[in-house]
C-alpha positions in Angstrom: 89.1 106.2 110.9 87.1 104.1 108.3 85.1 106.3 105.6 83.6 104.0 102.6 85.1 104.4 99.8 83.6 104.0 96.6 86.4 102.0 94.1 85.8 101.2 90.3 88.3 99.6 87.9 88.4 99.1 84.2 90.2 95.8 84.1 88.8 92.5 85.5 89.2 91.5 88.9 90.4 87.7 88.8 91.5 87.5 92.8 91.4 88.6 95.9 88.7 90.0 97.7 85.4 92.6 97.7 86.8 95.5 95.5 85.0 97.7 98.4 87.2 96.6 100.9 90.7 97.6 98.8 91.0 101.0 100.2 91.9 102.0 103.4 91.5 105.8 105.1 93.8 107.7 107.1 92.6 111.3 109.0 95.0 113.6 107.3 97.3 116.1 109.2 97.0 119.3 107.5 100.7 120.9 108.9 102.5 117.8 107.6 102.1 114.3 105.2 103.4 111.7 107.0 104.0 108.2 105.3 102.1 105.7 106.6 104.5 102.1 107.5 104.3 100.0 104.7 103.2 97.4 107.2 99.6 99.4 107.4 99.5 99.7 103.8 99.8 96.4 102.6 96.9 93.3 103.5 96.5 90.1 102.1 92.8 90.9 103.0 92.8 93.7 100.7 94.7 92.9 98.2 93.3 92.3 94.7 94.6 91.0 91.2 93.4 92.6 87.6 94.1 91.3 84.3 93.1 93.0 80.8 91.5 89.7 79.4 88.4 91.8 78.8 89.7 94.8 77.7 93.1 93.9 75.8 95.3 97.1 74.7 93.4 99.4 77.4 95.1 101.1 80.4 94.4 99.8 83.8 92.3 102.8 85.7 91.5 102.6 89.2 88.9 105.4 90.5 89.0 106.0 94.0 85.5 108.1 95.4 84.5 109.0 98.4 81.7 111.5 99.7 82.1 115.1 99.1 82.7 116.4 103.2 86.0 115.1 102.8 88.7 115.7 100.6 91.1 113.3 99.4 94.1 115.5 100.4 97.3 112.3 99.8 97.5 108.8 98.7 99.3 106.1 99.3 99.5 102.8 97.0 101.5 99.9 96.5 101.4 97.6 93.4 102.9 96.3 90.2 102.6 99.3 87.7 105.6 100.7 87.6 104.5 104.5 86.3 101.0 105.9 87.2 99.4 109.0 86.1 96.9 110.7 87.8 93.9 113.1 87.2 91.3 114.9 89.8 87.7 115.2 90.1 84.9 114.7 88.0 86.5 116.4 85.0 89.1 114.1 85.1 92.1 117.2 85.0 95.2 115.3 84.6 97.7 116.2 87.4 100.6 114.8 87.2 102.8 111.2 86.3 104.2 109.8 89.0 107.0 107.1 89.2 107.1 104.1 91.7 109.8 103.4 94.1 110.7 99.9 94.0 110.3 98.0 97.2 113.1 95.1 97.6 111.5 92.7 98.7 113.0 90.4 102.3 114.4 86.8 101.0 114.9 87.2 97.6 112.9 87.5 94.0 109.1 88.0 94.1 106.7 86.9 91.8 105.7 90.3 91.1 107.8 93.5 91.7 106.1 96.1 94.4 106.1 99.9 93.3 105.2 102.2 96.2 103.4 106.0 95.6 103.3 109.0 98.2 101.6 111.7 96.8 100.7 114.6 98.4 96.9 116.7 96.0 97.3 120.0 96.8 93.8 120.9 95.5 90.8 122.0 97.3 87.8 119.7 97.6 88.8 116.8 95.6 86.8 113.7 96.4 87.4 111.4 93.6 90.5 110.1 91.7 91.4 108.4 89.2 94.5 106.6 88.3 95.7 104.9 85.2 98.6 102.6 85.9 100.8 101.9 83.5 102.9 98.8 82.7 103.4 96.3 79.8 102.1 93.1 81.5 98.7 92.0 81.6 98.2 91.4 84.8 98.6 94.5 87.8 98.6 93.2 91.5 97.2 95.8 94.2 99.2 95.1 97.2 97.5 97.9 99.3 96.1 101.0 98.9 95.8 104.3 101.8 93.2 107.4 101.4 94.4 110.2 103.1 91.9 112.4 104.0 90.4 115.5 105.6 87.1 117.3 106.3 85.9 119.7 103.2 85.7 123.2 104.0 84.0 123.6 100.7 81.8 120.8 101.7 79.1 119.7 98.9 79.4 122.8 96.9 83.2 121.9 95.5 82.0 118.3 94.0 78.9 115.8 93.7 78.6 112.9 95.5 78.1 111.2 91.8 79.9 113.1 89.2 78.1 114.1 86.3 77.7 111.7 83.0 78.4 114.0 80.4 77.3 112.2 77.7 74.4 111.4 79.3 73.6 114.9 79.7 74.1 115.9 76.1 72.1 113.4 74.9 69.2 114.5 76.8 70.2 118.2 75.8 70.0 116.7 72.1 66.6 114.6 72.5 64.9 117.9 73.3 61.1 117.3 73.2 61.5 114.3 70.5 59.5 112.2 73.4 56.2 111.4 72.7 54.4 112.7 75.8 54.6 117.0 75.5 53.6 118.1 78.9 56.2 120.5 80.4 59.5 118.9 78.0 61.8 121.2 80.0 59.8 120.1 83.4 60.8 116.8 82.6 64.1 116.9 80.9 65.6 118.7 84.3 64.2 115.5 86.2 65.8 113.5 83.9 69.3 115.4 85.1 68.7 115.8 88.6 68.5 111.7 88.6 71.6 111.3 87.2 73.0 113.7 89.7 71.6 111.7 91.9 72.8 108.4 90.7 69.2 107.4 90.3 67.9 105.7 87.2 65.0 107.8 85.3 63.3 104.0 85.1 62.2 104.0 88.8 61.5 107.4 89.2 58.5 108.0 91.9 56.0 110.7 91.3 55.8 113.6 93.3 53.5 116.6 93.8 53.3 119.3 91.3 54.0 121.5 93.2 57.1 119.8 94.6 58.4 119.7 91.2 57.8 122.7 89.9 59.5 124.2 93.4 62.0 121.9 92.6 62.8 123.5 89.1 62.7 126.4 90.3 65.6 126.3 92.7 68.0 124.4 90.2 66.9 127.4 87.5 68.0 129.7 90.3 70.9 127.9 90.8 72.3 128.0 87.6 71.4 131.6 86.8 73.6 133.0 89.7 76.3 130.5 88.3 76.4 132.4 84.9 75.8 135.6 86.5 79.1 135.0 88.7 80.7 133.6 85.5 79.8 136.7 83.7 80.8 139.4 86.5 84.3 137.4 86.9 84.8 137.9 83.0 83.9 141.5 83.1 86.2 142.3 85.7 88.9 140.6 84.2 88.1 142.6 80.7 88.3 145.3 83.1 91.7 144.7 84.2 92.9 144.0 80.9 91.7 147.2 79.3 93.1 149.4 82.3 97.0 147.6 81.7 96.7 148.2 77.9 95.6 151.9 78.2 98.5 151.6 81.2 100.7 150.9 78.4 99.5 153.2 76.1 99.8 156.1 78.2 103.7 155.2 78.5 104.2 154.9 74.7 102.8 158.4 73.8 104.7 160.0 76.9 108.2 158.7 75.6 107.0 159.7 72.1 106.4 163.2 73.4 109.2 163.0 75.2 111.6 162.3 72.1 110.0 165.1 70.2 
């Protein structure tokens, strides 16, 4: 199957092709990961060279994304780096480090030396990656690169299509109603976030109806309200739960007290 696959990297690409085209996908078998032939991994048409000459003493990353009904459930990826680590969703949660398996290579030295990855994301709804590849050359070659994926169960409700821009968002929490114009600040500070959820720039925002809006507010106040009032049931029950093992605990102490006297 071929889903688009949204592919970002913080070095510079000096060959190969379209950085859209790097990434292959693969329908995932839930019951078992299979490893694709390294054959259907690696394409000269895919392939891609990066160097650091832009960003000298910085990690190579390499952010795979693609829309949130699927889950990235394994990958698959052949190139220089030697050690990768890798981290999940739009938080960035570090998983785990990885290290390649050399590839020998069929008549002799190569100009640079293949690592192959198979790993499996045992996580629910992940659709973006990122990985930082690690090696002490300055330039990493991408000999091919394999998306495993699946439908989401959890469909758009596990992850955004664009992930959110943290930063962003704090500064806008920060600004406040420091802008000059003071109709509705909070009206127009949560347009201001929904557009970067939406991965559209507040610069070409259209206007809509009032009423639109307003509705529009409305649901994402909603929204967010049940969220904390989830949050806040979880934590009580857990306090819950806590409390009862302690006076649990308690009750045993003062029985083998009694008991000795």
């Amino acid at each position: 199957m071929t889903e688009k696959v949204i592919t970002r990297c913080t070095w510079t690409q000096t060959a190969g092709n379209e950085l859209s085209q790097l990434v292959q996908t693969r329908l995932f078998d839930e019951d078992v990961f299979v490893k694709p032939d390294l054959d259907d991994v690696i394409n000269e048409e895919r392939a891609v060279l990066f160097s650091d000459i832009d960003s000298p003493g910085i990690p190579c990353e390499l952010q795979f994304q693609i829309a949130p009904s699927f889950k990235i459930a394994a990958l698959t990826l052949v190139c220089s780096a030697p050690k990768v680590e890798l981290f999940l969703g739009p938080s960035q949660e570090y998983l785990e480090t990885v290290y390649g398996i050399a590839i020998d290579a069929d008549g002799g030295d190569v100009p640079i030396q293949p690592y192959r990855y198979d790993v499996e994301i045992d996580r629910s709804g992940i659709a973006d990656i990122d990985l930082k590849l690690l090696t002490t050359g300055k330039d990493i070659f991408i000999y091919g690169a394999m998306l495993h994926i699946a439908p989401n169960p959890n469909g758009i409700t596990t992850q955004l299509q664009t992930p959110f821009d943290l930063l962003k968002i704090q500064e806008l929490l920060q600004r406040g109603g420091s802008s000059g114009s003071q109709k509705k600040p909070d009206e127009e500070k949560m347009q201001k976030f929904m557009s970067l959820m939406k991965g559209i720039t507040t610069h070409s925002q259209s206007q809509a109806p009032a009423l639109a809006a307003d509705t529009s507010v409305i649901d994402v106040n909603q929204h967010i309200d049940s969220k904390f009032e989830e949050l806040e049931r979880m934590i009580s029950k857990r306090l819950d739960e806590i409390e009862a093992q302690q006076n649990k605990k308690l009750d045993k102490i003062i029985a083998m007290l009694e008991n000795r006297n």
